[in-house]
N, C-alpha and C positions, 0 to 999 in steps of 0.2 A: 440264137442270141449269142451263146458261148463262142461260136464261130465267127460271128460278126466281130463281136470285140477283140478275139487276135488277131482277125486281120488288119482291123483297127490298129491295133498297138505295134503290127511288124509297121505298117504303114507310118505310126508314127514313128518309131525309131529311125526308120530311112529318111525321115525329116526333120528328125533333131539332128542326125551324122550330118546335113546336105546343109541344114541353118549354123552347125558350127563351123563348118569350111567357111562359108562365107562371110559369118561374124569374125573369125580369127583376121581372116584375107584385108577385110576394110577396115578394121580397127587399126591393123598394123599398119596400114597406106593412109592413116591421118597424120598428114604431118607434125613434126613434132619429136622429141626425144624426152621420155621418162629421165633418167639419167640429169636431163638437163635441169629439168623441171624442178627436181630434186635439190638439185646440188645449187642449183642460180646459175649466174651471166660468170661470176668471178672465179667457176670450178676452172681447173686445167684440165686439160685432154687427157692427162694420165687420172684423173680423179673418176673424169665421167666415163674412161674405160676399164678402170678400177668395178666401178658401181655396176655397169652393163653385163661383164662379165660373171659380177657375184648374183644377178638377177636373170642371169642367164639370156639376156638380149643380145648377146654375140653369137650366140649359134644360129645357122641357117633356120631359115623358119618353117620349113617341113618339121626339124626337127624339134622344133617350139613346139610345133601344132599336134606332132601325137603326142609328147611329153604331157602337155594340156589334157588331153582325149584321156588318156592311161589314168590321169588323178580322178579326171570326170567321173568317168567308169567305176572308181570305185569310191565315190560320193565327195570327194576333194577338188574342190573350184579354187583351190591357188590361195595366196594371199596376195592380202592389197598390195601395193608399193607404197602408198603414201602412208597409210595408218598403220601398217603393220601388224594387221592381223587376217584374221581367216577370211574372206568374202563369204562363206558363211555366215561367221557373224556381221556383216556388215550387210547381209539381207534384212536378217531378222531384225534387226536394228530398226531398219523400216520398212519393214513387212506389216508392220501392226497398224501404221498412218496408211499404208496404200492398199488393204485389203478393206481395213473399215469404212476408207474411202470411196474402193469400189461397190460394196456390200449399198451403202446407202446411196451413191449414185442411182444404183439397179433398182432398189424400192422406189425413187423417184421419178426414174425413167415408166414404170410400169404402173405406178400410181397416176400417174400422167399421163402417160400417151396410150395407155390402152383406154381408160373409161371417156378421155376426149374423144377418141379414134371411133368408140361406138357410139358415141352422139350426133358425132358429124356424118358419121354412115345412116343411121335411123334418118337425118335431117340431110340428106340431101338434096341438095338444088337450093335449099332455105338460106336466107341470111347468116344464121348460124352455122352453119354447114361453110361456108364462104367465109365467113370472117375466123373462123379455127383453121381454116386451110392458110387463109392467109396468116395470122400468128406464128404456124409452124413453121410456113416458107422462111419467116424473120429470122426466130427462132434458130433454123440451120444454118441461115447467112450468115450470122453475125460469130465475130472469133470469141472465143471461146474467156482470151484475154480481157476481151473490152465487158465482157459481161461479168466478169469475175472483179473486174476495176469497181464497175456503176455499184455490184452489189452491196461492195465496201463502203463506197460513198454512202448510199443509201441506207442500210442495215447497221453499220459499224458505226460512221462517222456522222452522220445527220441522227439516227433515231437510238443509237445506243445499245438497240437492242441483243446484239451476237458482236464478237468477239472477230477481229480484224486479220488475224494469222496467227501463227506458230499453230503447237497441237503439245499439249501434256497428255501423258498415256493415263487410259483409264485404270491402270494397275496404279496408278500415283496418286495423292491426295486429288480428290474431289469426283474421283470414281466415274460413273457412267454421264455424270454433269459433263464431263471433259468432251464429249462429242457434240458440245451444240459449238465448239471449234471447226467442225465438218461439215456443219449447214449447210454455211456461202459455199465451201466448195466444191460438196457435192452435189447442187444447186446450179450452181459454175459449168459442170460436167454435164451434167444432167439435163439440161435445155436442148442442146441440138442433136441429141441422142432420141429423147421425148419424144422432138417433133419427127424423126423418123421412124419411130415405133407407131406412132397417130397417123403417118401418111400410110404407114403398112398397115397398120391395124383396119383402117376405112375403107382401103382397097380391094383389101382379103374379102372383106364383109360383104362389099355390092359385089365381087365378083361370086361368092358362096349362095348369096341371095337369089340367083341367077337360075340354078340350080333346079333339077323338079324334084327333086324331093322335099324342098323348103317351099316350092309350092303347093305338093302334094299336103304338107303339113298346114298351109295355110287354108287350103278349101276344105279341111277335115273341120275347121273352126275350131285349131288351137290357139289357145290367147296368144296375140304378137309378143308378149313379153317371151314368153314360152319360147316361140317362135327362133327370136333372139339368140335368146342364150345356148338353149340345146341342139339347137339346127344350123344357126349361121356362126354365132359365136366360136364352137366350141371346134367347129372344123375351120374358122380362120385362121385359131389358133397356130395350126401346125406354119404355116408361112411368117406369122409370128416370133415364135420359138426361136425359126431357124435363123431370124436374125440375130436373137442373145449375142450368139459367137461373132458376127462381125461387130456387133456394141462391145464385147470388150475389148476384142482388139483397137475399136476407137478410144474406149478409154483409157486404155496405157498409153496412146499417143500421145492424148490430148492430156494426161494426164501429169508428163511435165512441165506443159506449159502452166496448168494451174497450181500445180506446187511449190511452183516457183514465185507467183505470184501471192500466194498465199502463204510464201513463208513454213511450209510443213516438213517437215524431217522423211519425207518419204522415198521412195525407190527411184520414180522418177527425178525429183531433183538431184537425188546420189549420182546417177546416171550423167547428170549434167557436168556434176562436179567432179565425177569422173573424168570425164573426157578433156576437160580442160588442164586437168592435172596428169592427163596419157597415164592413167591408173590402169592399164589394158587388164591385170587377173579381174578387177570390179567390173569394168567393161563388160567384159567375155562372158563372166558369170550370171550378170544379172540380165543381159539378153537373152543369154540361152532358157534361162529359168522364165522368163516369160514365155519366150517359144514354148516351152513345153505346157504352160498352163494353159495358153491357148489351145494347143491340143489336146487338152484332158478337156475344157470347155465343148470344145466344139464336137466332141465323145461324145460326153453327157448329153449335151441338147440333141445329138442322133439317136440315142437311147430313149431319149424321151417322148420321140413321136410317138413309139411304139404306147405307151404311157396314155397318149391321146388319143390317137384313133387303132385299136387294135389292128386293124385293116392293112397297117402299113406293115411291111417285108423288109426288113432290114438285110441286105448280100453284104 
């Protein structure tokens, strides 16, 4: 295990260095000048090579990019250009709306699309089995935006019930109340994620079922419930698992379309607002610190087969 996880972590280093070349590379080939952005239409040329230069946007960009590297390394993502402080702080800022964000997406996603996913596998060929297949296809079709709109209509503005946007932090007056702000959105999130954890979940199961020791278990006359849980369930699981890691990587994507929409102070609409303001240190920063969470994710869930079925040999 010891062994698996450094090569693990060399591997991930050689692809945080490989993901930062390529985030410095396209960030800086967005068209666009910071300097400008800054200053307005009415700066002079000497103003916005005044600004470039104290921001250091006049040196070659090799030499940008390890200047960058060299802070990284030793825990310093730059600061902003626009707000003028650490991009540090300006994660954590909203680190607390996009983690609790995602934290409750993933109870949703797994409250959902696992115990659907073994209903419609028990009930195959049935009505219900067909018409949860068919929900889920919807489910995935449908942008992530237009369902996050209806919610509002619905939940917000017809029935009153949940709160339409923004997010107050639960360290603020009205304490752990403040996440029924997170509902719709991670709600939002959480539907076309669901239905692909229900379409994995169901597949895993008839193909598990298949199996002869789940046969072997069924002509011993274990109760099918039995049957379920410890025989097919619990080894569909691992195909399961191993999706977590590509779910979150869909939910950061997806995740600043809903923040956006929903109005929340989080990393992904930062992101946005980055970009249009060529805030490249928030840019650079807040990509990479994704990248790498990703790959702590997708660690853990390797880690975790082992967790499931002992059987598995983790190289």
């Amino acid at each position: 295990m010891r062994g698996y996880v450094l090569k693990r972590s060399g591997a991930a280093i050689a692809t945080l260095v490989a993901a930062s070349i390529v985030i410095f590379l396209f960030i800086h080939a967005i068209p666009g000048d910071p300097a400008y952005v800054l200053l307005g239409d009415e700066a002079t040329p000497e103003q916005v090579e005044a600004l470039r230069t104290r921001l250091g946007l006049d040196r070659p960009l090799v030499v940008q990019y390890f200047h960058w590297v060299a802070n990284v390394a030793r825990g310093d993502l730059g600061t902003s250009i626009f707000f003028n402080t650490p991009v540090t702080t300006v994660i954590i800022d909203g680190a607390e709306t996009s983690l609790l964000l995602a934290a409750i997406t993933m109870v949703w996603i797994v409250l959902i699309g696992v115990p659907i996913g073994v209903l419609s596998a028990i009930r195959q060929g049935t009505w219900i089995d067909q018409g949860l297949s068919g929900i889920a296809m919807l489910m995935a079709s449908v942008p992530t935006f237009w369902v996050g709109l209806y919610l509002i209509l619905i939940f917000a503005a017809w029935l009153g019930w949940l709160p339409s946007s923004g997010y107050p932090s639960i360290f603020e007056e009205g304490g752990l109340a403040n996440l029924r702000y997170l509902l719709l959105p991670s709600l939002t999130l959480a539907a076309p994620n669901a239905a692909l954890i229900l379409r994995l979940t169901r597949a895993s199961m008839l193909d598990v079922a298949k199996e002869d020791y789940v046969r072997t278990a069924r002509a011993k006359g274990i109760r099918p419930r039995r049957v379920v849980v410890r025989h097919i369930l619990r080894n569909a699981l691992l195909a399961v698992v191993s999706a977590f890691g590509f779910t979150f990587a869909a939910l950061v994507s997806e995740a600043v379309v809903t923040e956006t929409v929903f109005a929340l102070p989080g990393i992904g609409r930062t992101v946005v607002q980055s970009i249009l303001r060529r805030d490249y240190p928030v840019i650079q920063g807040v990509i990479l610190v994704i990248v790498f969470l990703y790959l702590v994710v997708n660690l853990l869930v390797d880690i975790s087969y082992r967790f499931l079925d002992p059987r598995v040999e983790l190289e």
